[in-house]
C-alpha distance (Angstrom), angle and dihedral (degrees) to the residues before:
residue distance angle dihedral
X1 . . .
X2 4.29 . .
X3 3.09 110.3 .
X4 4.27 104.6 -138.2
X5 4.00 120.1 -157.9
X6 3.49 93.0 156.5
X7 4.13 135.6 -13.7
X8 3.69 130.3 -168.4
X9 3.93 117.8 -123.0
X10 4.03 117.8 -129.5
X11 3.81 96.3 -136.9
X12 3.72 140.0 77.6
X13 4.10 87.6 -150.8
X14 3.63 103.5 125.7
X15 3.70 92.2 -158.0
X16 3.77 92.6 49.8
X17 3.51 92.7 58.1
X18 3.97 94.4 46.2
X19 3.91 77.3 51.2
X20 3.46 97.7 50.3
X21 3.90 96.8 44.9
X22 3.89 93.1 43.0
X23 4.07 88.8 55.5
X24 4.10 98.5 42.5
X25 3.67 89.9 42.9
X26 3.72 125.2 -155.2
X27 3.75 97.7 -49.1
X28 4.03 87.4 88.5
X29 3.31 126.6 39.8
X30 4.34 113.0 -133.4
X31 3.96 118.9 -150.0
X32 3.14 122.0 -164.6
X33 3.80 109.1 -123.7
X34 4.39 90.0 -133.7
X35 4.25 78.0 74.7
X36 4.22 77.7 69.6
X37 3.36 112.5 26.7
X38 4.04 145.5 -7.1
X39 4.15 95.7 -148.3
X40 3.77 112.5 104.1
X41 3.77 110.2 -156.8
X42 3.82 117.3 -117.6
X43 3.82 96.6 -104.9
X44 3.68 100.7 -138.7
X45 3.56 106.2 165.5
X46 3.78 116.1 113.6
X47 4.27 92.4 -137.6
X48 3.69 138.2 47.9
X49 3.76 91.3 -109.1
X50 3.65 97.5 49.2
X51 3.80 91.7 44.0
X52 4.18 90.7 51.7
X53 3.63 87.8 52.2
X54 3.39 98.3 50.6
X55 4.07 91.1 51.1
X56 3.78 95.7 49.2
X57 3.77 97.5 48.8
X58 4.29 82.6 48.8
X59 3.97 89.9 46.3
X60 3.68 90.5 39.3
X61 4.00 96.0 52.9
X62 3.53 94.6 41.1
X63 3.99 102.4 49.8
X64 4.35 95.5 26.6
X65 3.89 89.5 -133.5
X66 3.65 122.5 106.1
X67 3.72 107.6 -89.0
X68 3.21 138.6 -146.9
X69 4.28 132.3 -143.9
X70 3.53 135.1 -164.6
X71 3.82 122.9 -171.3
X72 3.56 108.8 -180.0
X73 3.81 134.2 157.6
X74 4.01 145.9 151.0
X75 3.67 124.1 -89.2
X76 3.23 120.5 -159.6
X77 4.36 113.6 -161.3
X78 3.99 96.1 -145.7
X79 3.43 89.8 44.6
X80 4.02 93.2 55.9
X81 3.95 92.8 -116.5
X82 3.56 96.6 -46.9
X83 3.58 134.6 165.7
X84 3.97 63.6 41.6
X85 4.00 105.1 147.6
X86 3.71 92.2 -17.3
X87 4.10 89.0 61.5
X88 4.54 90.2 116.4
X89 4.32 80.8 47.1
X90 3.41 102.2 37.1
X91 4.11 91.2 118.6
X92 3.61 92.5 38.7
X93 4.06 93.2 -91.1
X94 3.70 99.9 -49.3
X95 3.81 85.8 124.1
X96 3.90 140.4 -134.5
X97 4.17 102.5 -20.1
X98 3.68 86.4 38.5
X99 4.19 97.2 51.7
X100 4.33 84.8 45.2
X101 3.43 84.8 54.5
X102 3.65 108.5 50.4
X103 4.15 83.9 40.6
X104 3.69 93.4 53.7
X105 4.21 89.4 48.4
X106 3.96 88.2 44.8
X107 3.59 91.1 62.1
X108 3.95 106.3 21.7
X109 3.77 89.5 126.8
X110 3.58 96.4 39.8
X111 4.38 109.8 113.4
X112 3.60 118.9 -131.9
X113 3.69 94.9 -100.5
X114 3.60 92.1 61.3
X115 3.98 98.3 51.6
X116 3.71 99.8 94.8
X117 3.63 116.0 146.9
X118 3.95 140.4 151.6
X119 3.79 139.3 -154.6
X120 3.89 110.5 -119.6
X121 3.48 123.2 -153.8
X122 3.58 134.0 -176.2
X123 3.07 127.4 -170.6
X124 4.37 132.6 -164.4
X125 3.66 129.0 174.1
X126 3.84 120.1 -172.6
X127 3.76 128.5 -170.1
X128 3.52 91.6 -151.7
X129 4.19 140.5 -2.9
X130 3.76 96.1 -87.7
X131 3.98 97.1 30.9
X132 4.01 100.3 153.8
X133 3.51 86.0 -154.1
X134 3.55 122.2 45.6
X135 4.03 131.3 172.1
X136 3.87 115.4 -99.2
X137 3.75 127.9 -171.1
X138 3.69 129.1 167.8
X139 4.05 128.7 -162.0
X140 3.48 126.6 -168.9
X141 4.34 123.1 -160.7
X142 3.42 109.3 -171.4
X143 3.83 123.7 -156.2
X144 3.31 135.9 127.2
X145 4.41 132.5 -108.8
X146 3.69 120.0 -97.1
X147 3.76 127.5 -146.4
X148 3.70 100.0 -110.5
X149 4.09 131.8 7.4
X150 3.27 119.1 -85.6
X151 3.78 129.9 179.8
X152 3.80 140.4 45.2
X153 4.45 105.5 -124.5
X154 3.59 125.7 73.8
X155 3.28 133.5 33.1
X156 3.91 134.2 -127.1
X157 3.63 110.8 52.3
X158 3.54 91.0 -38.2
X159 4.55 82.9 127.8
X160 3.78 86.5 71.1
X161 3.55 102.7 36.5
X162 4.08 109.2 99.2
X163 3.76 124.3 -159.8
X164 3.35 117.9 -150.3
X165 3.51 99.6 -165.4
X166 3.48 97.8 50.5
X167 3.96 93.9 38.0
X168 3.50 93.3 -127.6
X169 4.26 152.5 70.5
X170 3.30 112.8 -74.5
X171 3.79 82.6 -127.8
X172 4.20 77.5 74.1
X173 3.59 102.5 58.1
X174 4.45 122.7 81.6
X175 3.81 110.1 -118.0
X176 3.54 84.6 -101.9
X177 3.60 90.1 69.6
X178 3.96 93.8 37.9
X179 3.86 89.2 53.4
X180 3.35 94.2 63.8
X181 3.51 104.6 38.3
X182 4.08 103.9 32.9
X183 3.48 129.4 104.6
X184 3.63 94.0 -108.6
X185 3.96 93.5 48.2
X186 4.28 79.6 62.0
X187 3.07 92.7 48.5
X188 4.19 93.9 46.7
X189 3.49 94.9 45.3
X190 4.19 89.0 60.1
X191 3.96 86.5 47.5
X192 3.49 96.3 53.3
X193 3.99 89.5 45.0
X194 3.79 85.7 56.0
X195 4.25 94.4 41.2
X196 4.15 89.5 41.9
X197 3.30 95.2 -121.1
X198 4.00 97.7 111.6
């Protein structure tokens, strides 16, 4: 079992990090990977997993601490996965408002029935840059797009993203609420299983 003191985070999201910290608690310490180094490696992969992978060995090399990567997007079923791994680039950069509103247009005729989607994320903790074999954990959040954003939390496309069992966006719920229910709070709770700190 790796023992974890303190990892470095593969992502200059600000919110992903709060995330991150708020669901490991305070028994290891997450850096942000901007402490090391500005460059964002070009995420060439062509999944979630291979993508993570490729941003923890990066963050990894660069800050010599074990490092840790999420890839996570939305995919949407009638869309055939897409945003997929291009969910942050969706509108070609233009960020969050921009993304909504090329997902909103790309299903504007689409009936309710049809609007399935999930939040994927993947998860991949190395020890070290060339670590041949590194920690993987998927979590899945099902729920399903709605027709205009609603909500004020969150980020992402978290607006669009309704949830059934709480009846609401998950723009609507307190990241209390999201951090137990999120993708990424599936995909902890299998990490910290695997690190023993669950």
């Amino acid at each position: 079992m790796m023992q974890l003191t303190e990892l470095v985070l593969a992502s200059h999201n600000a919110g992903k990090l709060k995330e991150l910290q708020a669901m490991l608690g305070d028994a290891v310490r997450v850096r942000a990977i901007g402490e090391f180094s500005s460059v964002e490696p070009e995420e060439t992969g062509l999944s979630f997993v291979e993508n993570a992978i490729l941003k923890a060995r990066h963050a990894a090399r660069v800050s010599g601490l074990p490092a840790l990567a999420d890839d996570s997007g939305l995919a949407v079923d009638c869309l055939g996965g897409a945003p997929g791994i291009y969910s942050a680039r969706y509108a070609d950069g233009l960020g969050d408002a921009a993304n909504n509103a090329k997902l909103l247009e790309a299903l504007k005729d689409v009936p309710d029935a049809e609007r399935g989607a999930q939040f994927v994320c993947a998860l991949a903790l190395v020890r070290h840059a060339d670590d041949p074999l590194p920690i993987l954990c998927e979590g899945l959040w099902h729920g399903s797009i709605l027709h205009a954003p609603c909500g004020e939390h969150g980020f992402g496309y978290d607006p669009l993203f309704w949830v059934a069992e709480r009846g609401c966006s998950s723009a609507e719920l307190t990241s209390i609420e999201k951090n137990q229910l999120s993708h990424r709070a599936r995909a902890m709770v299998l990490l910290k299983q695997r690190l023993g700190l669950a």
